[in-house]
DRENDO-1510 file (C-alpha; in Angstrom, 1 decimal, always signed):
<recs>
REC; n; res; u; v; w
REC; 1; UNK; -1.3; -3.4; -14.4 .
REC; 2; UNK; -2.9; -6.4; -13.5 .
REC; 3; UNK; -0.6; -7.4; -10.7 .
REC; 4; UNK; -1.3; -3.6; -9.2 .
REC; 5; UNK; -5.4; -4.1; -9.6 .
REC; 6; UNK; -5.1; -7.5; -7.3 .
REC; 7; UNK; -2.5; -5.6; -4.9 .
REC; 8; UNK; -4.9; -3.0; -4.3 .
REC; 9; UNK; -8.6; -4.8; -3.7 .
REC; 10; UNK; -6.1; -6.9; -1.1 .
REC; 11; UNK; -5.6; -3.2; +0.5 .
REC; 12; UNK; -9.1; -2.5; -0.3 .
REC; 13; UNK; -10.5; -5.4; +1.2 .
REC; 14; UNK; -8.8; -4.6; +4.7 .
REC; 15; UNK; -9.8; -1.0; +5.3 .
REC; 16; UNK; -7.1; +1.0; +3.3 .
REC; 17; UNK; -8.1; +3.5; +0.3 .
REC; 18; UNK; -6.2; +4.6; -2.7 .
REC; 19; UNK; -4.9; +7.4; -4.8 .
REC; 20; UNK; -3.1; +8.5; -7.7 .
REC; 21; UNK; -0.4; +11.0; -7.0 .
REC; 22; UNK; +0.4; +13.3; -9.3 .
REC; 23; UNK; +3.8; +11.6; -10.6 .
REC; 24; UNK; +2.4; +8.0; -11.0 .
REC; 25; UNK; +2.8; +6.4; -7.5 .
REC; 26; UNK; -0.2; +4.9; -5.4 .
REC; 27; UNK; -1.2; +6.1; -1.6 .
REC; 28; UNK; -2.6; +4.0; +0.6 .
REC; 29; UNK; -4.4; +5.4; +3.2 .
REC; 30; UNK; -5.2; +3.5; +6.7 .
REC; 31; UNK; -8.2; +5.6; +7.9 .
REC; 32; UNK; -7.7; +4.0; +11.5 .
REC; 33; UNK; -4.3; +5.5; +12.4 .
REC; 34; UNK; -3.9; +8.1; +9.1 .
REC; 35; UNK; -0.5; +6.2; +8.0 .
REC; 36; UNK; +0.1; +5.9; +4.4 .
REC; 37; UNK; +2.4; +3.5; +2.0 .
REC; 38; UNK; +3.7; +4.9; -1.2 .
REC; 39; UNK; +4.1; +2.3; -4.0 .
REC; 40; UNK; +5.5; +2.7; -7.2 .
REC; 41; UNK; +3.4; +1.5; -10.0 .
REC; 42; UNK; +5.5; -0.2; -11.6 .
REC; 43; UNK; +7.7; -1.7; -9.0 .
REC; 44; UNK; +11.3; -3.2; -10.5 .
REC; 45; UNK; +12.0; -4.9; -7.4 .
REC; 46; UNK; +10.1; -8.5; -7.3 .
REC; 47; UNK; +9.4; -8.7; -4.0 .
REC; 48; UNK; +7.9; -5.3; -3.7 .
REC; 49; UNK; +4.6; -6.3; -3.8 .
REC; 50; UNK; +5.4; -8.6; -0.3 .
REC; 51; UNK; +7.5; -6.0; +1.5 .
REC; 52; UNK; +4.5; -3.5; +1.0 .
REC; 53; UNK; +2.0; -5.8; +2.2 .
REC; 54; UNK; +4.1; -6.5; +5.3 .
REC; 55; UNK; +4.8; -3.0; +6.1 .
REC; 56; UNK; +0.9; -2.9; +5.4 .
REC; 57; UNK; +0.3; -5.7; +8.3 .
REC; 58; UNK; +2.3; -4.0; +10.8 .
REC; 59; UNK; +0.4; -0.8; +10.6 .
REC; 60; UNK; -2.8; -2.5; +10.9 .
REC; 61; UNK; -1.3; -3.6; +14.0 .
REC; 62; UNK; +0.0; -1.0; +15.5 .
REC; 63; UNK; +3.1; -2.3; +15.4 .
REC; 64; UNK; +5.0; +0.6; +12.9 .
REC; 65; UNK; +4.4; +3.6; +11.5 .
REC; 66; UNK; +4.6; +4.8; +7.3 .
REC; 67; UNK; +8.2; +6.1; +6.9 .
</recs>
């Protein structure tokens, strides 16, 4: 839980919000452009936390859009 509270002021902290779905995951929402990331909250995959914060990037840059 800790690692998901640092992961999510980083999203915070560059414009995206956050919610609880209803089976667990998180949503981020970028309010610029409306694309959202689903995370797991509990990701088994180490490198989860990077690959979300990349995809993250390129949104903010206009450079993808949420899958």
């Amino acid at each position: 839980m800790r690692k998901n509270r640092k992961l999510i002021k980083k999203l915070e902290d560059r414009g995206w919000s956050m919610e609880h779905t209803r089976n667990g995951h998180m949503k981020f929402t970028f309010p610029d452009t409306g694309d959202f990331l689903i995370a797991a909250s509990s990701a088994s995959d180490c490198r989860a936390e990077k690959n979300l914060l990349a995809h993250a990037k390129r949104i903010e840059e206009g450079r993808a859009h949420a899958c």
